[in-house]
C-alpha distance (Angstrom), angle and dihedral (degrees) to the residues before:
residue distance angle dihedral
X1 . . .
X2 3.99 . .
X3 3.62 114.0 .
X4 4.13 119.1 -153.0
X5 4.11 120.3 -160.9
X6 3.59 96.1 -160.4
X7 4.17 112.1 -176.0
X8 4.24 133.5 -154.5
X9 3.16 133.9 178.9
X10 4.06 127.9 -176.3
X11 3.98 122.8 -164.0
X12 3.76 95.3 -136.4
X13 3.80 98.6 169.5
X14 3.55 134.1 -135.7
X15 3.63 138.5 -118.2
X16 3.87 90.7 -133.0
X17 3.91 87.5 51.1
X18 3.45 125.1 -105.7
X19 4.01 98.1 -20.4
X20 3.53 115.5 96.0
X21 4.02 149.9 -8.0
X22 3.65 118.4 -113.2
X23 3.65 114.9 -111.2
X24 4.05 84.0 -129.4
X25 3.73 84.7 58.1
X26 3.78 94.0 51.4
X27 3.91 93.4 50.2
X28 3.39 94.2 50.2
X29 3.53 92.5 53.6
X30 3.37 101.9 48.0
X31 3.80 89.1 47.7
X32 3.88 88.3 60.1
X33 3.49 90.3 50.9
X34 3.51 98.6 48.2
X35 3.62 92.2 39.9
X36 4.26 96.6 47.8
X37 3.51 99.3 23.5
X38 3.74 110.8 55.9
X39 3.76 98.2 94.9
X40 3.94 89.7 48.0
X41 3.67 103.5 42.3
X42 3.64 135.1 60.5
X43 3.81 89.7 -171.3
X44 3.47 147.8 -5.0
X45 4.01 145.0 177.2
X46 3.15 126.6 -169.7
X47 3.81 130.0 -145.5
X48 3.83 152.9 166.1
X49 4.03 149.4 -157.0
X50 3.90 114.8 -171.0
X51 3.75 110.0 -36.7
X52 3.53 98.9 -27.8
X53 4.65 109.0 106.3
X54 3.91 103.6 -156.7
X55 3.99 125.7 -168.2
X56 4.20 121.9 -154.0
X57 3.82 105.8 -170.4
X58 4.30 121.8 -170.7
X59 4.38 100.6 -150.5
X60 3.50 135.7 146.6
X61 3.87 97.4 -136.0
X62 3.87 96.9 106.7
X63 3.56 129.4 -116.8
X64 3.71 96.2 -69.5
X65 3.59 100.4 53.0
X66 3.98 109.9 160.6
X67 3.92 126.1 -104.0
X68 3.27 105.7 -103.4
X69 4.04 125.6 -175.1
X70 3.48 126.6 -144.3
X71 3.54 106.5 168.4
């Protein structure tokens, strides 16, 4: 089985500027994730440096998996 690490990252902003994300931010995040992303994803963590939010994801849909919108 091939395994893809596929990585995003979103510059979300921050009311103190370009700092930090809120922990509220991070939760809610992770929630989608968990929440949308369980049949996709084999793992995920989630991270961030100043106001940037950034996603790694472990799946087995290749590199050219489609954009797909759930929202």
């Amino acid at each position: 089985m091939k395994v893809t690490i596929s990585h995003i990252k979103a510059d979300i902003g921050s009311l103190p500027g370009h700092s930090t994300v809120f922990k509220p931010v991070v939760d809610e995040v992770e929630g989608y994730v968990k929440e949308h992303g369980s049949s996709l994803l084999k793992s995920y963590y989630i991270s961030h440096v100043g106001d940037d939010i950034q996603i790694t994801m472990i799946h087995t849909r290749g590199g050219r998996m489609t954009r797909r919108s759930t929202g």
